[in-house]
N, C-alpha and C positions, 0 to 999 in steps of 0.2 A: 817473548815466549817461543818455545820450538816447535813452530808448527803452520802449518798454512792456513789453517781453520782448526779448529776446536771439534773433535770428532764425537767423543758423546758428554752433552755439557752434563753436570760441569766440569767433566774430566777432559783433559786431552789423549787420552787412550779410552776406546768405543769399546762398547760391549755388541755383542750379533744379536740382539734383540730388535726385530725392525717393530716400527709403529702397526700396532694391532689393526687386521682390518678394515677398512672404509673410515677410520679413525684419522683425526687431525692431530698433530701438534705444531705449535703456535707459539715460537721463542724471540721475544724481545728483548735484546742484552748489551751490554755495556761492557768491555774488557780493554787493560792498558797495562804499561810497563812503565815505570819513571826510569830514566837513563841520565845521571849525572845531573838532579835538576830539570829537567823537559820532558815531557813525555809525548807516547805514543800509543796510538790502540786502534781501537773502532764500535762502532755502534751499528745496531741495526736488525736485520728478522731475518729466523731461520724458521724455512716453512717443511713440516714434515707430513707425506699423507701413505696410509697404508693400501696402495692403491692394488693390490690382490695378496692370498695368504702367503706369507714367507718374505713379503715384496714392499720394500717403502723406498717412499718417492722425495728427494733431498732439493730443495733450491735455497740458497740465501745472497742476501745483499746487502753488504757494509758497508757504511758508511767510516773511511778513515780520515782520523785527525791528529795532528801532529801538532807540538808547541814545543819551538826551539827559541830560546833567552827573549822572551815573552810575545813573540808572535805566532799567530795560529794560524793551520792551514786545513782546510775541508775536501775531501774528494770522494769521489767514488770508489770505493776497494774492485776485487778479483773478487766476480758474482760467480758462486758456485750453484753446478747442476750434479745430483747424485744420484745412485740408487742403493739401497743397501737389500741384497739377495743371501737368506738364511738356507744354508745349504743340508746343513746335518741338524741333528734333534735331541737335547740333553735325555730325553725318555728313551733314544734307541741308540743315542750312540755316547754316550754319559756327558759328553760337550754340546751344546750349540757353537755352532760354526756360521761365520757370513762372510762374503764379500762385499766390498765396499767401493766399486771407481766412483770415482769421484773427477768431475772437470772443471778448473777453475776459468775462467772465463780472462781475456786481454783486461786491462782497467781503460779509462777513460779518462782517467787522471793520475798526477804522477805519483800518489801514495799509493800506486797499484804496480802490481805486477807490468809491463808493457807486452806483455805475451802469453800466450795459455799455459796451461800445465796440466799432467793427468798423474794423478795417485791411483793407485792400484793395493789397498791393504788386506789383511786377513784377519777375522776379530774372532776371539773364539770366551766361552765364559761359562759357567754352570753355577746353578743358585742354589743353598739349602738352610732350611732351619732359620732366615732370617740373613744370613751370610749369604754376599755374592762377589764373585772374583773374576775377572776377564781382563782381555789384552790381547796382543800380537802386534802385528806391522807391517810393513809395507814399505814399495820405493815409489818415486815420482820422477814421472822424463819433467823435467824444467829446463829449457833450454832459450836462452835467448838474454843480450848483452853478457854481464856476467857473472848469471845465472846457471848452475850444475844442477845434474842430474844429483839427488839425494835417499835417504832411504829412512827410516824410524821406528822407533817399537818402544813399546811399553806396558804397563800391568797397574792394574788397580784392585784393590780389598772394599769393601764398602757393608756397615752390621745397619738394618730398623733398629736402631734405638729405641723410640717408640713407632708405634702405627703410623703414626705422623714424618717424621726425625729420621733419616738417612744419612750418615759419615762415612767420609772413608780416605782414603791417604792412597796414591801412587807416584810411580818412578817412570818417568819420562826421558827418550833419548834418542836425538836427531842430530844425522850428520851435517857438517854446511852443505848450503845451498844455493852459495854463492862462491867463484871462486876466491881463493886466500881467505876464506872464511873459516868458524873454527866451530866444531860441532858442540850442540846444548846437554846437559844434563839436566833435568826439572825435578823437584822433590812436590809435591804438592800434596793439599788436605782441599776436599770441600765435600758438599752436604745437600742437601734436600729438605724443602720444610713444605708439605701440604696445606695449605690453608681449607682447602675443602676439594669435590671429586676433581673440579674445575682447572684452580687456581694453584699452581706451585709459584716458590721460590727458590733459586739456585745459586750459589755462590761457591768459588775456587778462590784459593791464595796460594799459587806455587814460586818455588825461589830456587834458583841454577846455581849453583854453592860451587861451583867452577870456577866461576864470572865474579867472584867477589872482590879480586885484588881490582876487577877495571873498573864495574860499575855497581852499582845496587840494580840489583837481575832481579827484584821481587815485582810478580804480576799479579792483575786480580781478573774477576769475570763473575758479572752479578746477572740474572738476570730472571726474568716472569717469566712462568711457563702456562700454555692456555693449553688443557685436554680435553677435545668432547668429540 
């Protein structure tokens, strides 16, 4: 998938809505690519707290796993630290607007990055009637073996279906990030299901329709969400 992390699950393009004040959220997830037969992903917790108005506070920690012609490999992923800062206000200025750095941390292991990296993007989005639409992008210094400096953007649609039930479909796109590497396209759908105030479910299935003559590019990302 084209991205270093998952910016607002289940989408890979974030909307500027940071987590409501003194409020937690609480995301346990699973996400992978199969590539030719083997796959790759990670698993793990993205901790969100809305630690003053306009202001949330970003940390996660993956766990990455790989399986190449039938053996498996465990490590520690690139631990992100965030903040996401809502600048402008859809009631006065007809968008909400945020920034988002974002630092990803050295790995520990070698399904990680070996070196830090910082994203810097700009999320903008406005909600009405049940419909809500947001996007924008951003670059990242990456620097180290070889790893390029990169950039990204994207836009998502998303309708309440019911009270419960949230879809939506977006368009994803990242340059390489690696040298000789070749930039992503993502088309993807995913959703939202309530179980109650608590307890969500989230799930993504997006596919890079580029990448089809080299390999099967379809990705997914499932995971529980805890709000209180």
């Amino acid at each position: 998938m084209a991205a270093p992390a998952r910016a607002g699950p289940p989408f890979l393009s974030d909307d500027p809505d940071p987590t409501p004040l003194h409020e937690y959220e609480i995301l346990f997830f699973a996400e992978g690519e199969p590539l030719r037969g083997d796959l790759s992903g990670s698993t793990g917790i993205d901790f969100n707290y809305g630690a003053a108005p306009d202001l949330q506070l970003t940390a996660a920690a993956p766990l990455a796993f790989e399986e190449v012609g039938g053996e498996r490999a465990w490590g520690l992923g690139n631990v992100e630290l965030a903040a996401k800062l809502r600048v402008l206000h859809q009631e006065t200025f007809g968008w909400d607007v945020a920034i988002f750095p974002r630092l990803f941390l050295p790995s520990a292991s070698d399904l990680g990055d070996q070196h830090a990296s910082f994203l810097l993007p700009v999320w903008v989005g406005r909600e009405n009637d049940g419909w809500s639409t947001f996007g924008g992008g951003g670059c990242a210094i990456n620097r180290g073996g070889d790893s390029q400096d990169y950039c990204l953007a994207g836009w998502a649609v998303t309708f309440d279906v019911t009270p419960r039930l949230n879809l939506g479909g977006e368009i994803f796109h990242q340059s390489a990030d690696t040298e000789g590497g070749e930039s992503t396209t993502t088309l993807g759908v995913g959703g939202t299901f309530d179980l109650n105030e608590t307890l969500h479910l989230l799930g993504y299935l997006g596919t890079a329709p580029d990448h089809f003559a080299e390999a099967d590019h379809t990705g997914w990302y499932a995971s529980v969400l805890l709000t209180f």
